[in-house]
Structures are given as C-alpha cells and as structure tokens.
C-alpha positions in Angstrom: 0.0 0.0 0.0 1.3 3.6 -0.7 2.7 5.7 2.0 -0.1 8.3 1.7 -3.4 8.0 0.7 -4.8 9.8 -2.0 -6.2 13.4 -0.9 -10.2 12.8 -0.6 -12.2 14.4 -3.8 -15.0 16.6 -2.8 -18.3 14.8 -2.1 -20.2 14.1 -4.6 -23.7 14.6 -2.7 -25.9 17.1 -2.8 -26.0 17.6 1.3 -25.9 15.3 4.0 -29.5 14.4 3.7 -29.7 10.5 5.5 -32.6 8.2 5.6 -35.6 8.5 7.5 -37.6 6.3 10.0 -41.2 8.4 9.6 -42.4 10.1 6.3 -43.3 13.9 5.7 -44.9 16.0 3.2 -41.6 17.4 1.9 -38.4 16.8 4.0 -37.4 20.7 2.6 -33.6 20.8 2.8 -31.2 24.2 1.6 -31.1 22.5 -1.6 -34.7 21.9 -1.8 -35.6 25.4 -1.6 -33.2 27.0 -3.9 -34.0 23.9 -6.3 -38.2 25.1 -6.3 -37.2 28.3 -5.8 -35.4 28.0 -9.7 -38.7 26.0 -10.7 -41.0 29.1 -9.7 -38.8 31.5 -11.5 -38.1 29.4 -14.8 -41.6 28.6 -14.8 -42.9 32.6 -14.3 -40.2 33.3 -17.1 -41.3 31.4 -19.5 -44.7 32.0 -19.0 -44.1 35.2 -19.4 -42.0 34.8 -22.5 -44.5 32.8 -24.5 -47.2 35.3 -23.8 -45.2 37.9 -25.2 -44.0 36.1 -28.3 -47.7 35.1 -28.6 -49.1 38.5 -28.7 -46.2 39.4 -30.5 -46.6 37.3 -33.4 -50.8 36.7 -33.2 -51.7 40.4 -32.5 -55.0 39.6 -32.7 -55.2 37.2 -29.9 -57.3 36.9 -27.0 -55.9 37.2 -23.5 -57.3 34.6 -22.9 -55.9 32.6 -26.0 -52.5 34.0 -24.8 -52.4 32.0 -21.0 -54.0 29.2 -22.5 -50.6 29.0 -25.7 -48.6 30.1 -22.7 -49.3 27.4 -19.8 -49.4 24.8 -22.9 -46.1 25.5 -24.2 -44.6 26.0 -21.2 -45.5 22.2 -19.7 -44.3 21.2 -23.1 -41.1 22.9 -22.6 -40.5 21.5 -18.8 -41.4 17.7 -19.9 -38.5 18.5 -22.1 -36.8 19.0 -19.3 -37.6 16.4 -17.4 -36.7 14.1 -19.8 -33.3 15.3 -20.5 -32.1 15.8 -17.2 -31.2 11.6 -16.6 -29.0 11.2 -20.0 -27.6 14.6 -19.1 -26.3 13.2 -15.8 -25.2 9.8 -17.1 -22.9 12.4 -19.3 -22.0 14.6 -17.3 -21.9 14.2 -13.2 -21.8 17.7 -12.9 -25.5 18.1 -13.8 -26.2 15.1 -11.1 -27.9 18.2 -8.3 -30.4 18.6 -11.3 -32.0 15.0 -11.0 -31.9 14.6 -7.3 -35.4 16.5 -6.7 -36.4 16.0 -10.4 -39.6 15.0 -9.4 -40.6 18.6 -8.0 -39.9 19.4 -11.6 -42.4 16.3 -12.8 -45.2 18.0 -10.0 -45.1 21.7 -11.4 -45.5 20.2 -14.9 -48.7 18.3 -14.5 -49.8 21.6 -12.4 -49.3 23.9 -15.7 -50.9 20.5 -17.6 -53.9 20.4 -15.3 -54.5 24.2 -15.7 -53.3 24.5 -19.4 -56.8 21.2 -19.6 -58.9 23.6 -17.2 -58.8 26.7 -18.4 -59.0 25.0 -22.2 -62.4 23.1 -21.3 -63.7 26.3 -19.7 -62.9 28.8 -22.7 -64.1 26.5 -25.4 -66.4 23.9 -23.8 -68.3 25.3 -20.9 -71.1 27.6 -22.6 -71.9 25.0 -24.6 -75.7 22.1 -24.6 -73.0 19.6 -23.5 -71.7 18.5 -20.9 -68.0 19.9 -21.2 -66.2 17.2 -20.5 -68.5 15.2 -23.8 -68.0 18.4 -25.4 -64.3 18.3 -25.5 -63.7 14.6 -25.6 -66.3 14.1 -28.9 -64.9 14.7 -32.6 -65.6 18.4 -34.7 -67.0 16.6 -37.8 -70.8 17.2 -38.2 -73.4 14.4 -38.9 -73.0 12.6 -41.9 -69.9 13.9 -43.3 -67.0 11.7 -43.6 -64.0 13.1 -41.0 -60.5 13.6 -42.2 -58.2 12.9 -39.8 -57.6 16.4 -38.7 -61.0 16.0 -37.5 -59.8 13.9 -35.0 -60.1 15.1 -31.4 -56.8 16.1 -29.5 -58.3 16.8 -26.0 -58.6 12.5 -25.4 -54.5 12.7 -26.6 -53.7 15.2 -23.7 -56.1 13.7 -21.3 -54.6 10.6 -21.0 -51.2 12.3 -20.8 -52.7 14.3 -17.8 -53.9 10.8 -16.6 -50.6 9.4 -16.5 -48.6 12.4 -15.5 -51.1 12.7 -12.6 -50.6 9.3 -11.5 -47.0 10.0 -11.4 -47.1 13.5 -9.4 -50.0 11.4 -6.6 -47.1 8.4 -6.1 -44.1 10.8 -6.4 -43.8 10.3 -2.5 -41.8 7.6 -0.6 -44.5 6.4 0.7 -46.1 5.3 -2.1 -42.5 3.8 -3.7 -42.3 1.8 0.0 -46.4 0.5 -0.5 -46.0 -0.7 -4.2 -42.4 -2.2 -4.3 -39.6 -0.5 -6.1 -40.1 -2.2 -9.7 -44.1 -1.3 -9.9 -43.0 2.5 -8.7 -40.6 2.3 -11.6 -42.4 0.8 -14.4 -45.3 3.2 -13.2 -43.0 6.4 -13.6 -41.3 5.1 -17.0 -45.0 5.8 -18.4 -43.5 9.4 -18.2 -42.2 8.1 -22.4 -45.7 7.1 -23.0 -47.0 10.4 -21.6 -44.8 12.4 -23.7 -45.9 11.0 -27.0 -49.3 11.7 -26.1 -48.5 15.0 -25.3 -46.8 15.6 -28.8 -50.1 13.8 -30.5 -51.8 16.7 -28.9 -50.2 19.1 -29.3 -49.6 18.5 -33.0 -52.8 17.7 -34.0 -54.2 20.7 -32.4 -51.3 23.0 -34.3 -52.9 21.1 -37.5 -56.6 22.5 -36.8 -55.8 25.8 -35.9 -53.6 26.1 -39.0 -50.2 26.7 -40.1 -48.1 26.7 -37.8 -44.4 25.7 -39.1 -42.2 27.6 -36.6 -44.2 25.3 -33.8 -43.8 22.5 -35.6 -40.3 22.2 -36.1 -39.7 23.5 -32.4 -41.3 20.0 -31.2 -39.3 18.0 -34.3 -36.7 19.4 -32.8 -37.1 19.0 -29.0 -38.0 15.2 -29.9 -34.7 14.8 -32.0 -32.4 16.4 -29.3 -34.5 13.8 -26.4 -33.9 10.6 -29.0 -30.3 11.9 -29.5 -29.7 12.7 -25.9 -30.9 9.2 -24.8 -29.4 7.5 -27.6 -25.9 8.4 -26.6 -26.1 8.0 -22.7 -27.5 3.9 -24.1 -24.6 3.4 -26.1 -21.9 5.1 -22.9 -23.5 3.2 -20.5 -23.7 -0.4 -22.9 -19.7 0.7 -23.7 -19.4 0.4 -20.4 -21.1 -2.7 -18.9 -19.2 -4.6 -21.7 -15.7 -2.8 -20.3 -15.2 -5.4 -17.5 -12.1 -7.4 -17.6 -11.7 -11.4 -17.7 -10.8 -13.5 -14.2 -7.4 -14.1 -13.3 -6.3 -17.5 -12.8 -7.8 -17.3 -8.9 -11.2 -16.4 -10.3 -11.1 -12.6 -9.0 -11.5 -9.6 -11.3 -9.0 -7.1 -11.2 -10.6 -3.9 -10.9 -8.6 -1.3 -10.2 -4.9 0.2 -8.3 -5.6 0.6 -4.6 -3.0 4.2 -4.7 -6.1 5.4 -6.7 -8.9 4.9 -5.0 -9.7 8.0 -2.9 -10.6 7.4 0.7 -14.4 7.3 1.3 -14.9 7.9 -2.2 -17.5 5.2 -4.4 -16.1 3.9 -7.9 -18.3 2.0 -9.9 -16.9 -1.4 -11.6 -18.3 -4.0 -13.4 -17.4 -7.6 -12.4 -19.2 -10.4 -14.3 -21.6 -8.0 -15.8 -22.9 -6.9 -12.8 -22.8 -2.9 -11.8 -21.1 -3.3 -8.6 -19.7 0.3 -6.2 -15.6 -0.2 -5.0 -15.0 1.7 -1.8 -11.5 2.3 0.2 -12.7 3.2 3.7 -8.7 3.4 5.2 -6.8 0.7 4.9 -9.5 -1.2 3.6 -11.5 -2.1 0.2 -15.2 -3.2 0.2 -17.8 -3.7 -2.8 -21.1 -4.4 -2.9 -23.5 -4.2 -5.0 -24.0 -0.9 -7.1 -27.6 -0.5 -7.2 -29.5 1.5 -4.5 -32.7 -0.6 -3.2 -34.3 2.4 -2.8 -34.6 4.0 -6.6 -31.7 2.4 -8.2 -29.7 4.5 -7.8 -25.4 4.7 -8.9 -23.6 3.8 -5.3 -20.8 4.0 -7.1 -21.2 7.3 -7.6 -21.9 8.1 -3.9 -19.4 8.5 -0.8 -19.2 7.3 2.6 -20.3 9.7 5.4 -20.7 8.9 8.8 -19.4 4.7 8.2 -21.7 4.2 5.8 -22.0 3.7 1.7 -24.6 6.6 1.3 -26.3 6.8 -2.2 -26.0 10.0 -4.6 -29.9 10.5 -5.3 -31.7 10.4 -1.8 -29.1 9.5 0.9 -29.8 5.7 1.1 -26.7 4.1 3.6 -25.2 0.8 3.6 -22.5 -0.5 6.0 -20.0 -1.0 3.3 -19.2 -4.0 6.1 -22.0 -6.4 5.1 -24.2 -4.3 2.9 -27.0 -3.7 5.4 -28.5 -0.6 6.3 -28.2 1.4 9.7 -30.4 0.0 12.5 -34.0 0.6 12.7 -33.7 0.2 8.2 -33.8 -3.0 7.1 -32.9 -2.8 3.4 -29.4 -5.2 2.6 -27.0 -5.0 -0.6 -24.7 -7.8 -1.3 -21.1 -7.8 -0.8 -18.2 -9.2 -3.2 -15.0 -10.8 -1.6 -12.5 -8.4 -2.1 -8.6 -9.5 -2.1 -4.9 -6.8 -2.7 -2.4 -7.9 -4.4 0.4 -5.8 -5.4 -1.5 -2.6 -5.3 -4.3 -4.5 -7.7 -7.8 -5.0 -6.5 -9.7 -7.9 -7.4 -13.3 -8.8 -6.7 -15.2 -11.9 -7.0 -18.0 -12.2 -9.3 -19.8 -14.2 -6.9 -21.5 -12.6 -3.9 -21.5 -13.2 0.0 -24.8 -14.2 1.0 -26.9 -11.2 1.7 -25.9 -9.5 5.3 -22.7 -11.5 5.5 -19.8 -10.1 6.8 -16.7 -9.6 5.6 -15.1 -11.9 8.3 -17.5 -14.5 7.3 -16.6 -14.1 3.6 -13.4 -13.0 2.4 -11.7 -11.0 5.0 -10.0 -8.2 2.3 -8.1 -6.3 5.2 -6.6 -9.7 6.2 -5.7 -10.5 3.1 -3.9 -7.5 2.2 -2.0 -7.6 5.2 -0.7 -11.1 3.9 0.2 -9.9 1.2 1.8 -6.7 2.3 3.8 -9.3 4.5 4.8 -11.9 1.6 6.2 -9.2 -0.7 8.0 -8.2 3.0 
C-alpha cells in the first residue's frame, strides 16, 4: 500500500440528507428550496416569455388565448426538461444536483398541464348544450360527413397524458415507492415516455386545426430529436461500459482497479461479471457491494461514505459497506463481493456473499492484504 493516501475528492452529494424512519410532506432541505425556488422563476419566465411572443406574433389574440398557448407551451417545454435531465447526468456528473429532486420538476408540470386542460375546457367547452367534458372529448365533424383525420379530437390525446402524468405527481412520494415495491413504482413512472408521445399527439394535431403553424412544428421536431439523440448516446456510454469489465485471473477474482487510486471514502463503480457493482476504500480497507440503490436504483458508485456508511448519490440511502446492510431501525441489505490486494491490484469476485454477511465470514479483504503486504515483505 502507498505511504499516503490519495487526498479525498470533494463529495459528490448534494447535502448530507440520510434516511428516515417516519415520512413527511416534503423533507425541505437548503437545496430543496433554492431547487423550487429555480422552478418558480423558470416557470414565471417562460410564462411570461411565450405570452409575449404570442401577442407578438398573433396580434390579434385573445388574453385569454395568450395564458392558454402560454401554460401549454410552457409544460411542453419542462417535460422537455424532465426528460433530459437523466441522459444529461449519465454524461455529465456535474449536472447530477439537477436530478436529485427532479420529481418537484415532474409535480409543477402536470400543475401547468392540469391548468393549461382547465382553463381549455372552460374557454371552449363550458357555454356549450353539453356537458363539457363530452364536449371536448367528442370529434368536430358534423353528422353525416366523412371526418379527415384532422377531424380527429386532441383533447382525449392530452387527457390521457394528464392521466398518467397525474398518477406520477400522486405516487411521487416515498410512501407510495415503500407501499407498491420498487419495480411497480418504476415501471409506473417510465410511463413518463408514453406520456410524452401523447402529449406531442396533442399538441400536434391541435397546431394542425388551428392552422399553419411551421415555426411550432419544427420547435417539437426538434425537441423530440435532441431527447432521442440525448438518450441514444447516454444507451450506447452506458452499454460501452457494462461490456468494459475485464476477464478473471487465474484465482477467479477480477481485477478492478490500483488501490493508490482509490480515494478514501470515495464510491467507484466497476463491473465484475456483468454486474454494476460500487468499489469503496474506507482506510486501509477495500469493500464492494453491490451498485444499485434498493431504494430507486440509484449509482452507489457514484456516492461516498459519510458517517461509516456507503450513502447513495440520489436520496441519501446508507449501507454498512461491512456487510451491505442498512443502519439499524432500516432493514434494506446489498450484497457484498469478496474483495482481495495484491500488489496494489484489487480484485473482486464475481460471486457474492450471502446477503448481510460479513466480511469476516466471507473474504476478509483487510486480512488479506496484510498477507500480502507481509509476503512481498
């Protein structure tokens, strides 16, 4: 082992926000605030921007035609957002502060959604013989004439979008991630994709019946094309690197990495076997477990040890980097990987302890790298 340790890099979380053992509304943290306090001026901003480049370039608009174009456009612009924040973060951790509260950003867009719906069904559908909701839900095309498709109605595209985005804001709480299991809370939220195609159904049929409109047009061709590139490229990083793990050596370990460059208390993610797995020097010693947060998936590899414990980058998950297991009263466990020095190499097995094993009762990695500190003696 070197004589001096690296020099610790600066943490990588957001604050030293730890888990909880009761739930609240919003646990509102330094970062919290000036994170909504961004939201509520970006979203006044732009608000305000599209009204004025409304009236600017439809002089003859209503005001109330204005607010509607201006609360539409605007949710359209923050689901762009939204959506562009993760692959963002997978390529560059710098913009990682952006994602850890995304989903305040997710909540104030289905607000402007829900008031962009309101205010449309009460402009256009409330003085109406119908029932408003009929009313907007129905199609245009009068009796006995054969609708073109630009007949179609958009309002069913955008409510199911306001369905699912709704559904998403309601369980956006721990609570709700604790009561439905991790994998229904993320299958539920990835209908975020199938939300945003509705949205741009709607919103591009609706530029079709109100006429042309090519400026609009291309601006969604071209928010779509930047998401699909965006996404595209984070894939094919992240793919690049699940297939950059290295072969066994001849004791079955992987070697991972130099322990002179691992940075005390600092997470590195590895892959070992192709499994995502988080390398952590706490002192003398090397630990891995598991890289995947039980709480939202989250990179521990990209996280840092504060107070003993592996805590996660997104939401301050911990782990005794020991045997994997959370902090008495939590009872949410990570595996562990026998971990073995040799010359300043660090391998990892492929095969994991049993779960809360540990390390004594596995591979003992501070024993063994005294042994072999001692045979090269």
């Amino acid at each position: 082992t070197p004589d001096k340790a690296p020099e610790k890099t600066p943490d990588k979380t957001p604050e030293k926000i730890l888990m909880s053992v009761s739930y609240t509304g919003v646990s509102w943290t330094p970062s919290k605030k000036r994170y909504d306090l961004v939201i509520g001026l970006g979203v006044a901003l732009m608000l305000a921007a599209f009204a004025l480049t409304g009236a600017l370039v439809d002089p003859l608009a209503t005001a109330e035609t204005l607010v509607l174009r201006a609360l539409s456009w605007t949710a359209v612009a923050l689901l762009h957002v939204i959506l562009a924040i993760g692959p963002l973060a997978r390529l560059d951790p710098r913009l990682l502060p952006l994602l850890y509260n995304r989903r305040h950003l997710g909540v104030s867009m289905f607000v402007l959604g829900l008031a962009h719906a309101a205010f449309a069904t009460a402009q256009f559908h409330a003085l109406g013989d119908r029932n408003p909701l009929v009313s907007a839900l129905a199609g245009y095309a009068a009796p006995g004439v054969n609708p073109r498709w630009t007949d179609l109605p958009f309002e069913p595209l955008g409510f199911l979008a306001l369905v699912i985005l709704f559904l998403m804001a309601a369980t956006s709480h721990d609570f709700w991630l604790k009561l439905l299991g991790a994998s229904i809370w993320k299958s539920l939220h990835s209908l975020v994709y199938v939300a945003y195609g509705l949205v741009l159904a709607h919103v591009a049929l609706g530029i079709a019946q109100s006429g042309p409109a090519a400026l609009l047009t291309r601006a969604l061709l071209v928010g779509a094309a930047c998401l699909t590139a965006l996404h595209l490229v984070a894939y094919l990083r992240e793919r690049r690197f699940d297939r950059g793990g290295r072969p066994p050596a001849a004791h079955g370990f992987v070697p991972v990495a130099r322990l002179s460059k691992l940075a005390d208390g600092q997470g590195r993610p590895i892959v070992v076997g192709g499994q995502r797995l988080a390398l952590f020097r706490v002192g003398d010693a090397v630990h891995c477990v598991h890289g995947v947060c039980r709480h939202q998936g989250g990179p521990l590899g990209e996280g840092a040890v504060i107070d003993g414990c592996i805590t996660c980058p997104w939401h301050g998950w911990q782990y005794r980097p020991e045997d994997g297991c959370s902090p008495p009263p939590f009872q949410e466990v990570v595996h562990t990987y026998p971990v073995r020095v040799e010359e300043d190499i660090v391998y990892v097995s492929p095969t994991p302890n049993p779960l809360a094993t540990p390390a004594a009762a596995g591979d003992d990695h501070a024993r063994e790298t005294d042994a072999t500190s001692q045979e090269g003696a």
